[in-house]
C-alpha positions in Angstrom: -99.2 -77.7 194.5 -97.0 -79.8 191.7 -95.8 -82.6 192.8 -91.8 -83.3 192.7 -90.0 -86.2 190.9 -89.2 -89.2 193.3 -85.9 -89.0 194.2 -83.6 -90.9 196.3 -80.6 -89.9 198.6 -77.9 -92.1 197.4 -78.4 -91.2 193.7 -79.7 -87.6 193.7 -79.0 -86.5 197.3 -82.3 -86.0 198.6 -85.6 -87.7 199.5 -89.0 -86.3 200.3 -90.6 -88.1 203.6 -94.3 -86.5 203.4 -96.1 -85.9 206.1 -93.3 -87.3 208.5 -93.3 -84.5 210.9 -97.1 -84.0 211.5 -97.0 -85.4 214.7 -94.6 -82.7 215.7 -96.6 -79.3 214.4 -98.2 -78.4 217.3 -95.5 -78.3 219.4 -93.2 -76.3 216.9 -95.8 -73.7 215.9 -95.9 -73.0 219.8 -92.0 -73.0 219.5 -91.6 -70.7 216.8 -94.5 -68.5 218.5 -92.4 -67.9 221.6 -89.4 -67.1 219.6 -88.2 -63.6 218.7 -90.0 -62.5 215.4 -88.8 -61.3 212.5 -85.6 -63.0 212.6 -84.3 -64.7 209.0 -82.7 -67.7 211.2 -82.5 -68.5 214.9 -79.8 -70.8 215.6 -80.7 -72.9 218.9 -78.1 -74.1 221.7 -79.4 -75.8 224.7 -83.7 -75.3 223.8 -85.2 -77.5 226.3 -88.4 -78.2 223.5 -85.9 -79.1 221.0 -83.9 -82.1 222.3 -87.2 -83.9 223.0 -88.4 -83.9 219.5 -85.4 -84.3 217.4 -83.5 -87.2 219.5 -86.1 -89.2 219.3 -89.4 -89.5 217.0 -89.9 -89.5 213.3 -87.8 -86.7 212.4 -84.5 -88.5 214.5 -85.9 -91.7 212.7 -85.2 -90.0 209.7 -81.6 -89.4 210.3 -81.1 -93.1 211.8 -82.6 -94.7 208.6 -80.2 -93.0 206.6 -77.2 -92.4 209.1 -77.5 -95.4 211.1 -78.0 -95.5 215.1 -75.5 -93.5 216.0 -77.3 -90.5 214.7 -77.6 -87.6 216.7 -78.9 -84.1 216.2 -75.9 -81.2 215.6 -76.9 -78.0 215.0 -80.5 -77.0 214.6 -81.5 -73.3 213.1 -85.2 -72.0 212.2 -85.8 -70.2 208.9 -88.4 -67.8 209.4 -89.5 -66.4 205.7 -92.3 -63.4 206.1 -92.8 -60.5 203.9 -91.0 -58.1 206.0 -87.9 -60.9 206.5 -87.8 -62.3 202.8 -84.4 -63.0 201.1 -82.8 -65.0 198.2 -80.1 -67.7 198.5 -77.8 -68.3 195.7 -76.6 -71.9 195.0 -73.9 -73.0 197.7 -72.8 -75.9 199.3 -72.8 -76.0 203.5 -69.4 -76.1 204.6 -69.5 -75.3 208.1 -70.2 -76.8 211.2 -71.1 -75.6 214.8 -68.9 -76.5 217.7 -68.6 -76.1 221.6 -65.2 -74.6 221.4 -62.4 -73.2 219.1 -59.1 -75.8 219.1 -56.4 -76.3 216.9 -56.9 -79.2 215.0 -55.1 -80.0 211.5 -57.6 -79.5 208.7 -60.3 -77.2 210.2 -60.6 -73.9 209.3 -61.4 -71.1 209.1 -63.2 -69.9 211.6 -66.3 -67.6 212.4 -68.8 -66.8 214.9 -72.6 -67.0 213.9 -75.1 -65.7 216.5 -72.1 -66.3 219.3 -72.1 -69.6 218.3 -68.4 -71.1 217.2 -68.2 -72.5 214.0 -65.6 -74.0 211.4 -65.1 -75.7 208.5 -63.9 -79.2 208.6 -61.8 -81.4 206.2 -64.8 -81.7 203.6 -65.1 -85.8 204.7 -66.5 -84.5 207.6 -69.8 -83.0 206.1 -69.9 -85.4 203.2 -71.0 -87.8 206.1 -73.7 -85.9 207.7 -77.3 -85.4 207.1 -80.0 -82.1 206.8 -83.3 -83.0 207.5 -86.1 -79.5 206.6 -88.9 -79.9 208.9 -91.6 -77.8 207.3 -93.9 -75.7 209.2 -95.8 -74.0 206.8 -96.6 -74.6 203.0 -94.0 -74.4 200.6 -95.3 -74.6 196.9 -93.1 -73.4 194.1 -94.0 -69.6 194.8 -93.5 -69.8 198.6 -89.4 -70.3 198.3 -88.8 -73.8 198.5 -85.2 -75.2 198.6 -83.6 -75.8 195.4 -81.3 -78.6 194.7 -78.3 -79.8 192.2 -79.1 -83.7 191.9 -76.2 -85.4 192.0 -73.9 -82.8 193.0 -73.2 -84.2 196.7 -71.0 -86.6 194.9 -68.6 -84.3 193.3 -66.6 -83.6 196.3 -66.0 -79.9 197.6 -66.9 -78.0 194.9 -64.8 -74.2 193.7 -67.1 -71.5 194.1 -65.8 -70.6 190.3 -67.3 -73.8 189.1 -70.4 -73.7 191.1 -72.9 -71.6 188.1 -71.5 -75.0 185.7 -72.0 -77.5 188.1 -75.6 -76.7 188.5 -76.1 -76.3 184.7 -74.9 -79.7 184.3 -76.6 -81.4 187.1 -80.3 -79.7 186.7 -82.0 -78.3 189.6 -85.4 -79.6 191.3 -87.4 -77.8 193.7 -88.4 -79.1 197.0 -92.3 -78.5 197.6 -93.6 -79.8 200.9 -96.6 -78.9 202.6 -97.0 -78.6 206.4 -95.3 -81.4 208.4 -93.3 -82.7 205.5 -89.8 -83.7 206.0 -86.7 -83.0 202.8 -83.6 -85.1 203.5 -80.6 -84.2 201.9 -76.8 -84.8 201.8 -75.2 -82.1 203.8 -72.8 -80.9 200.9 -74.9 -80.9 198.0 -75.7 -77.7 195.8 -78.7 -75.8 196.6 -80.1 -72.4 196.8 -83.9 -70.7 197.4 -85.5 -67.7 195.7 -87.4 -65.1 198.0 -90.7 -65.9 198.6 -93.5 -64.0 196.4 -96.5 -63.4 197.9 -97.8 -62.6 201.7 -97.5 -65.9 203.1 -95.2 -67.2 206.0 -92.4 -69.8 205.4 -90.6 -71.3 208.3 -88.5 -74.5 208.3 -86.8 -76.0 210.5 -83.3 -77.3 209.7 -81.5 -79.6 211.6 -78.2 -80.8 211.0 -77.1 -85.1 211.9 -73.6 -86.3 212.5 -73.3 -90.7 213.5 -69.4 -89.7 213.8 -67.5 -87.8 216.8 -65.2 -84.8 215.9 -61.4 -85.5 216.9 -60.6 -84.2 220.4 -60.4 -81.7 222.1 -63.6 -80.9 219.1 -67.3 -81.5 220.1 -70.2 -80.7 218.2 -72.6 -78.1 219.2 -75.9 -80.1 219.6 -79.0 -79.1 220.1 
């Protein structure tokens, strides 16, 4: 597997932690074996395994070292690459955010319902202050579809979907390779994409989404 440059979060927008999540495997290869197969992404609500593992423990030590205490665990969805469930991503930035319940509240919106789970998009403040941490269960060398990054481009604010193909020209892209039980951190908003897999191998990530900050009432994050 090649090895990727050492970057850091505050410059580039994301920081490998390897290894960081061994601890954990066991426990989420039996979760992802009880799940539904075949599914691209599960989004979880309410998983009694879940809350367990990323509240506390090195992935939730992750988020604190880089959010502060206050960090807590928002939305949490398993990416489940096979050969029969294999897709391409094209570069994007996250812009959405899962909620307990639809309210009117000046600046969010639109929004949408993903796997009956309410979601929105918030004044873009709002996500340039959260954290995704990729807990890796399988694998991911450059032919197994690994996440693909703009450095730098989490500082450039909400960027128009017309400027995106120039934005990533000028900023470069780097692929995230991780092998089992490694842990990407990245700013929430920055640019990134992934190819389809090539191959017959599995790759299933765990992504969890970290907030230190509560929503305005009557708005309350998802959780986990």
């Amino acid at each position: 597997m090649r090895t990727t440059p050492l970057l850091d979060i505050a410059r580039d927008g994301a920081a490998h932690h390897p290894a960081a999540a061994i601890p954990l495997l066991p426990t989420l290869h039996q979760l992802a074996a009880d799940l539904p197969q075949e599914r691209a992404g599960l989004r979880f609500h309410r998983h009694p395994a879940l809350a367990g593992l990323l509240a506390a423990g090195p992935v939730h030590a992750i988020a604190v070292h880089h959010l502060g205490a206050q960090a807590q665990p928002v939305r949490a969805i398993l990416f489940d690459k096979t050969p029969s469930t294999n897709w391409s991503l094209g570069w994007h930035q996250d812009r959405t955010i899962a909620v307990q319940a639809c309210a009117d509240v000046p600046g969010y919106g639109p929004w949408s319902i993903k796997q009956g789970i309410q979601h929105v998009e918030p004044p873009f403040a709002v996500t340039a202050a959260m954290l995704t941490l990729r807990v890796h269960l399988d694998d991911t060398p450059a032919d197994n579809a690994p996440l693909l990054i703009a450095p730098g481009s989490h500082r450039l604010g909400r960027i128009a979907e017309d400027a995106i193909g120039a934005t990533v020209e000028r900023c470069g892209s780097i692929a995230c390779l991780a092998r089992a039980g490694d842990v990407w951190s990245y700013a929430t908003p920055i640019l990134h994409a992934s190819a389809a897999a090539r191959g017959h191998r599995r790759r299933r990530v765990l992504q969890v989404d970290y907030a230190a900050h509560a929503l305005p009432p009557p708005l309350e994050w998802l959780g986990i």
